[in-house]
KEMIVO-885424 format. One record per residue: x, y, z of N, C-alpha, C, O in turn. Coordinates in pm, whole numbers, plus 50000, padded with zeros to 5 digits. Example, Ala and Ser with C-alpha at 12.3 -4.5 7.8 and 13.67 -1.06 7.14 Angstrom:
2
513194943150780512304955050780513204967050780514244966850846;512854977550708513674989450714512905000350787513415011450804;
***
This chain:
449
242013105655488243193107555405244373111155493244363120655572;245583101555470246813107055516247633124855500247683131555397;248173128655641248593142755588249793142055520250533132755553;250123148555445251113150855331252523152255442252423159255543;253673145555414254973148855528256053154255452256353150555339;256733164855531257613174755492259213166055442259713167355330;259903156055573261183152055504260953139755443259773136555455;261753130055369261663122155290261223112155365260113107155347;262093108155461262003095255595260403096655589259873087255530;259323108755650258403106255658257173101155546256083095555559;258053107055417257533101155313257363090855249256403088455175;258703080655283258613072455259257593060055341257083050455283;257483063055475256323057255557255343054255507254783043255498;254973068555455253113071955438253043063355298251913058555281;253963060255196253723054655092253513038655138252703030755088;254443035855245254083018055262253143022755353252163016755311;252813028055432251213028955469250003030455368248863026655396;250293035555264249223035155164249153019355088248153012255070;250483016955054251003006055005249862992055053249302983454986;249862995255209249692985555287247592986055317246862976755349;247312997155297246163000155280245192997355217243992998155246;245932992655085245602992654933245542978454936244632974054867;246662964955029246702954654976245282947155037244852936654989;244712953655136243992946255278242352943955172241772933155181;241772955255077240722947054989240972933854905240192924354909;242542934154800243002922954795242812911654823242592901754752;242932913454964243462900555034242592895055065242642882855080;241102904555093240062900155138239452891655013239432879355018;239012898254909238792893254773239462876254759238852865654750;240402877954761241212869054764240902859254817241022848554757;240462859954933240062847855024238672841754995238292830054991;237892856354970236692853454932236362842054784235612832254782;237112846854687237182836754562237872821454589237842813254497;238552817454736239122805354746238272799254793238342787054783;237072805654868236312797754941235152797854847234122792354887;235162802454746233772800754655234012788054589233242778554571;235702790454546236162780254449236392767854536236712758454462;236342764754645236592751754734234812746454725234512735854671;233962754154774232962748154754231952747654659230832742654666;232652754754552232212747454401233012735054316232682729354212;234102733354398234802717454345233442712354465232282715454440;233642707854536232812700854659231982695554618231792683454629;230992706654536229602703354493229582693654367228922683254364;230262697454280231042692254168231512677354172231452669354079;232132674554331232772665654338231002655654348230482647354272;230652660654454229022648954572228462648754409228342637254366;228172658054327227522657754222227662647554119226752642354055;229342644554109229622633953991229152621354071228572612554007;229352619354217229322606454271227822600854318227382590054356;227202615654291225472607054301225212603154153224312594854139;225742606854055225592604553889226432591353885225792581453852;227202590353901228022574753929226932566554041226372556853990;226672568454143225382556854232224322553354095224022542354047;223912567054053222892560153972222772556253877221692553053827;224302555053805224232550053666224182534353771223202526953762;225032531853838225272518553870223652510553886223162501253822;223082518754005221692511253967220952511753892219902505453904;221252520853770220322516953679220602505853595219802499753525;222332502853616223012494953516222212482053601221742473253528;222042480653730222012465753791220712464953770220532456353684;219002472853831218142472953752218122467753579217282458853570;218662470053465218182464253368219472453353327219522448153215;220472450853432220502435753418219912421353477220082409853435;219002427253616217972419953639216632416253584215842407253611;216622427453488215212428253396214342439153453213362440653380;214342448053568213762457753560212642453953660212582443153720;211842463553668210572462053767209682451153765209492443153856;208972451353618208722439753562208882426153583207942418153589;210162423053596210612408953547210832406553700210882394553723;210952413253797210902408853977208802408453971208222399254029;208442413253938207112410453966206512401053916205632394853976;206982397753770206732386653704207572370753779207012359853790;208842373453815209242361953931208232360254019207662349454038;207962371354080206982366354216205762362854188205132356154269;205032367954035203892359754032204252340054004203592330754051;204972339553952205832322053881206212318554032206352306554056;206412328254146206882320254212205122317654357205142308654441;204252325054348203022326054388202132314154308201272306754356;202622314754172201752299354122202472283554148201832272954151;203782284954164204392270354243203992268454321203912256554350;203352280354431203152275854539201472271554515201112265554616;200812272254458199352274154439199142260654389198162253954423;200192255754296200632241254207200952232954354200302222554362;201512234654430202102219654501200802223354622200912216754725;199732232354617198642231354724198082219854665198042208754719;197542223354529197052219454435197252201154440196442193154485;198392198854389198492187854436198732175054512198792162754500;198872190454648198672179354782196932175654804196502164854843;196242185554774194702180854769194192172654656193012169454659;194912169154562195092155554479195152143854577194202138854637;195902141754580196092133454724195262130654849195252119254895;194602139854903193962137655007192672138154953191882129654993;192382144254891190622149154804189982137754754188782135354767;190942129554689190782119654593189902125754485188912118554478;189802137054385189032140754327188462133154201188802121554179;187682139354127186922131654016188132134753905189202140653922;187482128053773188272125953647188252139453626189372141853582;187572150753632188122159753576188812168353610189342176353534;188972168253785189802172753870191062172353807191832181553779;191192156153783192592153753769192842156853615194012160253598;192162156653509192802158953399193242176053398194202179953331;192442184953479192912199953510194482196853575195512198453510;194462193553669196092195553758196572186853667197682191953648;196552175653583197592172153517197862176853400198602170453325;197132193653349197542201953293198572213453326199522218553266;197802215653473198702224953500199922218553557200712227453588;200452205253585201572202353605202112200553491203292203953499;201942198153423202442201853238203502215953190204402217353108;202672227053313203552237153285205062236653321205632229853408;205622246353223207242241153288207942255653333208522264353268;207632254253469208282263353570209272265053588209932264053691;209622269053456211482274953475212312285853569211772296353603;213592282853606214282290953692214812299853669215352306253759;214902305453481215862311253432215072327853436213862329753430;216002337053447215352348753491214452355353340214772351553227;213742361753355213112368853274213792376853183214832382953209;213042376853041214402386552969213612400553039212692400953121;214312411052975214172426553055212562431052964212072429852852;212322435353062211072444653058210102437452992209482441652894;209872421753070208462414253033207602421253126208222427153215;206622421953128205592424853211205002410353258204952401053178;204582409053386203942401653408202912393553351202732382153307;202202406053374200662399853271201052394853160200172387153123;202042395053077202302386952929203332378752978204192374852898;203412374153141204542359653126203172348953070202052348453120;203712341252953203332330852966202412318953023201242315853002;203322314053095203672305153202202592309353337202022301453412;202552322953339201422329053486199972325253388199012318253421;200212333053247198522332753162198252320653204197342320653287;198852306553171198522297853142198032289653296197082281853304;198652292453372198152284753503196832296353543195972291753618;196632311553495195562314553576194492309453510193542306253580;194392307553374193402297253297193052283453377191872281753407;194102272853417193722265853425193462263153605192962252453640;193812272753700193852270053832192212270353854191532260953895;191732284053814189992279653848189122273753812188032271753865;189542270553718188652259453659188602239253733187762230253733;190152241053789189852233353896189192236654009188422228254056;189322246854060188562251854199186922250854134186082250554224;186432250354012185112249453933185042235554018184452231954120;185962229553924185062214553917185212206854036184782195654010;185632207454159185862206254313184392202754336183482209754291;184172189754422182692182954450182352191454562181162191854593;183122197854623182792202354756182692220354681183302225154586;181782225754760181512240354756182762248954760183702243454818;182992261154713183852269254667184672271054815185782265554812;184382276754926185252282855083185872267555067187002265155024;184572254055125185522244755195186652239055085187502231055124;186612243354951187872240454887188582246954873189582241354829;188742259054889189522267554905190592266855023191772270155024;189682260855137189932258955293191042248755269192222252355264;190612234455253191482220455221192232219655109192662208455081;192552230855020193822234554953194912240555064195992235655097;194352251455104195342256555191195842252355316196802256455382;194502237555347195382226855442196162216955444196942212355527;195652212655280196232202355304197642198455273197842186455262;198802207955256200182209055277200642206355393201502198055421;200032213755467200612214955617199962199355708200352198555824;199192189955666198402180655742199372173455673200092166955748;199612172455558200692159355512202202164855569202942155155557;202802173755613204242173055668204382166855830205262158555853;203492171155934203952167456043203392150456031202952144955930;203592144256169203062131856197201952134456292202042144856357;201042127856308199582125956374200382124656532201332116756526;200182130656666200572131756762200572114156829201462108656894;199552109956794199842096456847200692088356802201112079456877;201092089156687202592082356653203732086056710204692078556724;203672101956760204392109556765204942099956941206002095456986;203912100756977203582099557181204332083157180204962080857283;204332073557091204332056757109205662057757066206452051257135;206192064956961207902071156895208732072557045209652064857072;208342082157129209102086157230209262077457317210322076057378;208242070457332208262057257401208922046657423209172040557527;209322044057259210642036657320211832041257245212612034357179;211862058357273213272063957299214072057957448213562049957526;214972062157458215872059057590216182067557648216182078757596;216712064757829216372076157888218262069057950218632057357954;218812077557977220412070858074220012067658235219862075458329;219922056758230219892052358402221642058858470222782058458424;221092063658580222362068558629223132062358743224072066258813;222342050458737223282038858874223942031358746225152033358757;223692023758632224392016558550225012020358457225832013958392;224552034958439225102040858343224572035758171225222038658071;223152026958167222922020658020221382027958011220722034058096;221132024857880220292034757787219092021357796219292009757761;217792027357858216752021357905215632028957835215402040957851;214752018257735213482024857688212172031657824211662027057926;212112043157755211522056157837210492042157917210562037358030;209582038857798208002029257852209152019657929208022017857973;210162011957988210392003158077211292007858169211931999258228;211562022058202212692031358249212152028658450212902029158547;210802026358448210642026958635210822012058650211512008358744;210402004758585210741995058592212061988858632212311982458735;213011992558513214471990258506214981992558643215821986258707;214072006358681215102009758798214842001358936215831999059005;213771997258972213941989159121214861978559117215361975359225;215321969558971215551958958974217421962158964218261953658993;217681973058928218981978558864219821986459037221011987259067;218531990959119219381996259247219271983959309220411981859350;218461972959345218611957059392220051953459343220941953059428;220311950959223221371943459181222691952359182223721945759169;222851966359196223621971559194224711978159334225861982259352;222891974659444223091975559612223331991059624224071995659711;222412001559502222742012959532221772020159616220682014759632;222012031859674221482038259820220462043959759220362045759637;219502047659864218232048659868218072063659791217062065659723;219232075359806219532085659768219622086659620219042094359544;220342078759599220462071559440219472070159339219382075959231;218542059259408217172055859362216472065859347216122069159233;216102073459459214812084859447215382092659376214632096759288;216632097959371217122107559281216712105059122216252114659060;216862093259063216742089858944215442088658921214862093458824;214852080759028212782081659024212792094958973212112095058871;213262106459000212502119059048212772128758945212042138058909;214062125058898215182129958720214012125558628213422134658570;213592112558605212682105258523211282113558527210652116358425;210962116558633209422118458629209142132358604208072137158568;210702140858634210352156258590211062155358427211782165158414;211072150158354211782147158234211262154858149210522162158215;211182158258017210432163857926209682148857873208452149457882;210032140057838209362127357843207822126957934206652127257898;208302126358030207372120858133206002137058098204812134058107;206272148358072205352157758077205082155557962203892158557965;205332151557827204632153257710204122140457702203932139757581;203812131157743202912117057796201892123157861200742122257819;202222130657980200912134658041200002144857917198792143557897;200812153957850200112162657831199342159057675198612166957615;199712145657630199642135757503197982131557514197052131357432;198112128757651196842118657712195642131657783194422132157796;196592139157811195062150957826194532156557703193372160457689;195492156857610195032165057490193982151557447192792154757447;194152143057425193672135657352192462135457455191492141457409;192252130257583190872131457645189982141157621188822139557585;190552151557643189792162257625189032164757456187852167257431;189712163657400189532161157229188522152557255187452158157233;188372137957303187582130457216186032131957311184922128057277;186402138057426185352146057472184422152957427183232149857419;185102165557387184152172957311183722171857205182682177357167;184902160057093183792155356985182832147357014182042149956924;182342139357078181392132757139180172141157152178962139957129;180992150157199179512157457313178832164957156177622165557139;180062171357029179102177956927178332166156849177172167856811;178962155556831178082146856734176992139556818176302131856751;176582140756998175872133757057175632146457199176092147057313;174932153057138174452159657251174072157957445174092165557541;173672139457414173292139057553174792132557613174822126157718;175962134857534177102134357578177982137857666178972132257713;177092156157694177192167657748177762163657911178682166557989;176752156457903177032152858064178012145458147178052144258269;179062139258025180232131558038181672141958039182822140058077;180882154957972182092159757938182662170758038182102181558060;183922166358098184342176858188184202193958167184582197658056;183732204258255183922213358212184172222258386183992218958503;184782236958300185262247058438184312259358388184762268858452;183702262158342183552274958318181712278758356181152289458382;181262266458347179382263458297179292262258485179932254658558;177852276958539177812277558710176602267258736176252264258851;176012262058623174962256558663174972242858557175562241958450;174112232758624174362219058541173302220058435173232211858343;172162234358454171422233558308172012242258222171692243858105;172902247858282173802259058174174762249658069174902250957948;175442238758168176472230458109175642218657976175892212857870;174682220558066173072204657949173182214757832173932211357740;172452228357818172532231757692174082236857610174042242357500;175422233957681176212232857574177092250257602177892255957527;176582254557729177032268357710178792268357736179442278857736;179292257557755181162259957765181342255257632182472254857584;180312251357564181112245257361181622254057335182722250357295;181502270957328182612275357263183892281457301184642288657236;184012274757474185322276857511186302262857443187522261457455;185682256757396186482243857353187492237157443188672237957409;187232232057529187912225957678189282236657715190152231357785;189542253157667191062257057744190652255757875191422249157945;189762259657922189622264158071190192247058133191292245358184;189332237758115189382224558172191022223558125191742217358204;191602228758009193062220557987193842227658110194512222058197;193602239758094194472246058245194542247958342195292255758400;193552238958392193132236058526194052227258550194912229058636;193922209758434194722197658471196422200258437197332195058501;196592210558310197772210658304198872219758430200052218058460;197852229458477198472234258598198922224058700200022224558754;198242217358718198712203258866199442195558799200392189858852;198962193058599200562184958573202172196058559203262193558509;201912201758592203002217458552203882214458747205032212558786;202642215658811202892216858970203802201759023204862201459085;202872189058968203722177058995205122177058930206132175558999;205172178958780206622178758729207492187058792208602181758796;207462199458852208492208158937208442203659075209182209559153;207962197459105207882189059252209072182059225210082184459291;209072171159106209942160159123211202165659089212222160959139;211262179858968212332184558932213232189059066214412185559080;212132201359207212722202559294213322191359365214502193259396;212712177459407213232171659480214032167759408214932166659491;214632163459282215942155159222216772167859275217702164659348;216632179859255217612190759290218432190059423219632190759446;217272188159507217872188259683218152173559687218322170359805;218262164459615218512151959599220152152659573221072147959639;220152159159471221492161659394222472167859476223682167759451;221802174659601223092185659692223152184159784223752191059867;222112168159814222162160659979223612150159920224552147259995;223502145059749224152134959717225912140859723226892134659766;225832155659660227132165659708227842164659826229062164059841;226872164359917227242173160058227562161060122228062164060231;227502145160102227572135960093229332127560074229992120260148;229562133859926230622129859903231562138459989232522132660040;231382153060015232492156660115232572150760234233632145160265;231412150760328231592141160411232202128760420232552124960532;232462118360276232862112160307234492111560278235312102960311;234632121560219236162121460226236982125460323238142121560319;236442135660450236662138960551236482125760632237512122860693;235632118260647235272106260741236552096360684237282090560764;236692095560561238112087360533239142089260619239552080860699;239552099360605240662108160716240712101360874241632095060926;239442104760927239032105061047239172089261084239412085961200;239002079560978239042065561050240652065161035241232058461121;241472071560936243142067260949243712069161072244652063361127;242732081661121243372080961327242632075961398242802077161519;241472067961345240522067561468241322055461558241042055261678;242412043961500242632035861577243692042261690243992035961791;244222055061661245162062761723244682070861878245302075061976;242722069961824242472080261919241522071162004240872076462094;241452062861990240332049162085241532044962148241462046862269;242542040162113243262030062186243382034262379243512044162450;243252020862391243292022362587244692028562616245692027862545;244512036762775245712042062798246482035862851246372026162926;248072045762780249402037062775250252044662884249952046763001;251372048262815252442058962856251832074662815250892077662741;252772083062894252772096362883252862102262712252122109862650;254102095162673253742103862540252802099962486252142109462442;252282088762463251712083162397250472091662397250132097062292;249662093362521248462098362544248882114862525247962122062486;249922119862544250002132262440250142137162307250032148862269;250452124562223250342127062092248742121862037248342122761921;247952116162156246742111662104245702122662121244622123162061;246182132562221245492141262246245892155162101245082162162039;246772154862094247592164961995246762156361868246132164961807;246622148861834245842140661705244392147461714243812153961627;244072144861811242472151161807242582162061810241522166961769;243282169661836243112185561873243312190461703242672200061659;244072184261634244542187461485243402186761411242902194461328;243082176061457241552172761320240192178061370239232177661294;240072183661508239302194161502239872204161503239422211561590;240672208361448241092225561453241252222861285240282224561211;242212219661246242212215961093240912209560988240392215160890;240662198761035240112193260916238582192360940237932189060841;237902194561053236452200861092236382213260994235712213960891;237392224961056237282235561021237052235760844236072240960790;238312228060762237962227660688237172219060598237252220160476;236322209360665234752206560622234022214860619233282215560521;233912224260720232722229660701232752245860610231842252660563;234122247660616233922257660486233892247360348232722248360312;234382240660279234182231360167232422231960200231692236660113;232032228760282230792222160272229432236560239228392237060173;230232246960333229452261660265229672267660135228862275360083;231162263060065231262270959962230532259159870229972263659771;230472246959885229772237159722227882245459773227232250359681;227202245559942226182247959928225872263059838224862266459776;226912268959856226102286159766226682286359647226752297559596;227332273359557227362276859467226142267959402225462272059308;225932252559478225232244659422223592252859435222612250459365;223672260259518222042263259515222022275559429220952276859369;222982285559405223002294759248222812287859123222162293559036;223222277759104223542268458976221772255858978221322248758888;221332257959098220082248059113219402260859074218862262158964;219422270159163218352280359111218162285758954217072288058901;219302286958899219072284658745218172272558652217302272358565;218882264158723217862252058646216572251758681215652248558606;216452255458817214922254158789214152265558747212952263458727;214762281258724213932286758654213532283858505212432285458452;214892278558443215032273658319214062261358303213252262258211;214042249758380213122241358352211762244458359211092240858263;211112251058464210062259658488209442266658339208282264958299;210512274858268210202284758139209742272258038208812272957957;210522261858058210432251457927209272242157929208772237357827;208812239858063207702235258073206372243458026205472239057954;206472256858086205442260458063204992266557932203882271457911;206202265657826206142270557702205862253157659205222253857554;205992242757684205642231257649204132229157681203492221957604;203652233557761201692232157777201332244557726200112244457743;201632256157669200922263757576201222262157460200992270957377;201892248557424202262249757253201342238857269200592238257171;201132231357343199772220257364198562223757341197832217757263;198332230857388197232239957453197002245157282196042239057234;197462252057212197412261457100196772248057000195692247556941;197942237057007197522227056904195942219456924194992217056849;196302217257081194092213357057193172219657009192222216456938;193632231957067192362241556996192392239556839191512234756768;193692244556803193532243956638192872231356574192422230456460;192892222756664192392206956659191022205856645190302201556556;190832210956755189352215456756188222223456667187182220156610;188862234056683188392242856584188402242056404187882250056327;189022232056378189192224756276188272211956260188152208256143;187752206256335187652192156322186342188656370185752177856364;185802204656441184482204156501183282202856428182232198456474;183472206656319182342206156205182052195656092181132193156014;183302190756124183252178955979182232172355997181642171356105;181912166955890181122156355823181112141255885180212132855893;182412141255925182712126155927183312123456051184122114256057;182952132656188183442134756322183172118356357184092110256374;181902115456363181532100356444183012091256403183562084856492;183642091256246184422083156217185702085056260186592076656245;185902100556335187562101556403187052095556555187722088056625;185972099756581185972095856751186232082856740186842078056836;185802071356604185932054956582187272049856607187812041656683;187542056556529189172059356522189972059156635190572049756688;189892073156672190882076056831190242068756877191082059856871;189082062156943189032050057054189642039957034190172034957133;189802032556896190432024156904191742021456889192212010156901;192452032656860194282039856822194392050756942194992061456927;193822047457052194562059657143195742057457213196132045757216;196522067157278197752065457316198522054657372199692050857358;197232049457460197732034957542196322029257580195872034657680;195842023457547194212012457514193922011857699194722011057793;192822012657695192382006857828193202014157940192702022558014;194102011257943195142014858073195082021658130194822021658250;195442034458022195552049258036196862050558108196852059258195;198052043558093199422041358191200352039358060200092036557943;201662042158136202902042558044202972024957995202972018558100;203002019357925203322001557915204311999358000205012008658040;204521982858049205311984658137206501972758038206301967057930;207721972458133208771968958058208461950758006208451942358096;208251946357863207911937557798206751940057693206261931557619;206471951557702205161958957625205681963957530205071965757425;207031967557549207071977157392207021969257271207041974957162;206961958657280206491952457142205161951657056204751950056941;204751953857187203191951557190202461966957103201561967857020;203331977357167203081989157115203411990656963202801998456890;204891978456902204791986356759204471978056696204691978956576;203731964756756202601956856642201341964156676200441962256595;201071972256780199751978756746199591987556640198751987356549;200891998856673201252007356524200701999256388199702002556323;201501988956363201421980956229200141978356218199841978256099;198941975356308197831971356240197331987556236196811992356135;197501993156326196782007456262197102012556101196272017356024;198492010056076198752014455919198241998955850198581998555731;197501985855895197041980555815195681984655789195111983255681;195171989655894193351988555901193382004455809192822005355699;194142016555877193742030955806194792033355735195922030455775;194632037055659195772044755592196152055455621195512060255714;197272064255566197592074555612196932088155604196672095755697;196672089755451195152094455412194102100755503193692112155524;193832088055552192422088055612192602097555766191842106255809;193872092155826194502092255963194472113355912193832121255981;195132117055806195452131455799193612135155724193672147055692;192532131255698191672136555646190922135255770190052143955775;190942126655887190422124456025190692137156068189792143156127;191642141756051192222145956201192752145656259192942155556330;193522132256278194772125056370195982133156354196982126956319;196062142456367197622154056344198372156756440199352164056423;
***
């Protein structure tokens, strides 16, 4: 407590000291209720705006129809897909009469796009009741046992989209490849050909030629031919050897240490990878051979053109710097000529000629890691497809009739060589009798994929 003061002056102090004493709980209070009241709007505020998020999704939820009516889509959209299995194994199955009077029920259904009204449940769409009625009752009446139809539903979509690889291999064949002495578009099967007769008539250099030999043979062309004709050897190999046991002995293998290990069959269930990556490694090794040499081909053909633009130069004085001696000046400006073009234009050959070598061999070294990656992702997508080939095709029923088949439709008959230029005709009347003798059918129920 303040002491009590005798004249007024001091009295009046002690009152604004009390004054001032009195305001400081105030003020505190004061502050205290602004900050209660700031973060009770706050809360108030996050509070209305999570109540606004969720009216919104509840509003967008039941204008889509709700939980329901997305589950009920995805079952309608799980039986389209079950419907066009369905009747791609129509097609390839050739099934009986009652096969087909089932799927030409369930194609009857009408698989509408329009969304569900709100809060159907699945189980009471319709449209799902009605195809799960009638889907097993086809899988019933299927001549073949319950798995392997189950199996050739779920294949046979995917066997009818691609083309059978050997159409695929005779197609590329007579794609075109750019000759780079004539500058014209030459079918791949007559492309080595073209070329001896095209650097003859064109009188182009030997640099020229091998360069383009060597472009051609590291091509993506030229490796999916090789790797066309291994897949397929190897394939009709090992079907042989399962439908004819004493086959065994024809059939290449890497893995079997003894020849009675290999007689009873012990590499069958490597299914030729080992043997594919043995041959595709040396075809992997030859194609970057030719890729390297077109490369150092390409920066001998560089290093080439500078030279010869410097040698241009060099003959505009050469009659300046041979001529027999004359007079005094004369033989001093002939000497001053040579002294220029080796101090000048030597000098600058041979920097031109260092700066194209370190950029051309940065810019080579790219390509060939890049070609390198593309190759070798090109013989493991090979590699993946035989097996699946295999492992598919090893058990059938009707193997003797694909091995019939691929012997007599293989890539290139007898030869085992690219056709040479006057053949490609020959190649797409062979095509034509193959789609006269098999059908397509048969070619995708074979195997031929």
């Amino acid at each position: 407590m303040l002491p009590v003061a005798n004249n007024p002056e001091e009295q009046a102090n002690e009152e604004e000291l009390r004054d001032q004493a009195a305001d400081i709980p105030q003020a505190r209070n004061h502050n205290l209720r602004n900050h209660a009241r700031r973060h009770r709007e706050m809360f108030e505020r996050a509070r209305a705006n999570r109540r606004l998020q969720a009216d919104r999704g509840a509003q967008a939820a039941r204008e889509r129809g709700g939980p329901a009516a997305g589950r009920a889509q995805l079952g309608r959209a799980r039986a389209r897909e079950a419907l066009a299995r369905a009747n791609n194994a129509r097609q390839a199955l050739q099934p009986d009469a009652a096969v087909l009077e089932a799927l030409d029920e369930i194609n009857g259904i009408d698989f509408d796009d329009e969304e569900v009204p709100n809060r159907r449940d699945v189980r009471q769409d319709p449209q799902v009741l009605e195809f799960a009625n009638l889907f097993p009752r086809l899988i019933a009446l299927d001549p073949h046992d319950a798995q392997l139809a189950n199996q050739n539903l779920a294949r046979m979509a995917r066997h009818l989209a691609p083309e059978n690889y050997i159409r695929v291999a005779r197609r590329e064949q007579r794609q075109s490849f750019m000759c780079g002495i004539c500058k014209s578009s030459v079918h791949n099967v007559a492309f080595l050909n073209h070329l001896d007769t095209c650097a003859a008539s064109k009188g182009a250099c030997k640099i020229m030629k091998d360069m383009e030999y060597h472009h051609f043979l590291s091509s993506t062309y030229s490796l999916r031919q090789q790797l066309y004709k291994l897949r397929e050897r190897l394939e009709l190999e090992y079907f042989e050897a399962r439908v004819n046991p004493e086959r065994l002995e024809h059939m290449e293998c890497a893995g079997c240490i003894t020849c009675a290990e290999h007689l009873l069959g012990a590499c069958m269930p490597n299914m030729q990878r080992d043997v594919y990556q043995i041959h595709a490694n040396k075809i992997e090794k030859t194609v970057m051979a030719h890729f390297e040499q077109f490369l150092e081909l390409t920066k001998e053909d560089g290093l080439g053109e500078i030279i010869s633009k410097h040698t241009a130069h060099f003959d505009s004085i050469q009659d300046c710097i041979e001529d027999g001696p004359t007079d005094f000046e004369t033989q001093n400006r002939r000497h001053g000529t040579w002294y220029e073009f080796r101090k000048d234009t030597v000098e600058e050959q041979q920097l031109e000629k260092n700066k194209y070598l370190e950029e051309t061999i940065e810019k080579h070294l790219v390509k060939y890691r890049s070609h390198r990656t593309e190759v070798t992702k090109l013989i493991g997508l090979f590699m993946d497809k035989m097996l699946a080939c295999i492992e598919e095709l090893k058990n059938s029923p009707r193997l003797a009739r694909i091995i019939q088949l691929r012997r007599v439709h293989c890539i290139d008959p007898i030869r085992g060589q690219v056709p040479l230029e006057g053949e490609a005709e020959e190649i797409e009347d062979d095509e034509e009798d193959i789609n006269a003798v098999v059908q397509a059918e048969e070619f995708l129920q074979l195997g031929i994929i």
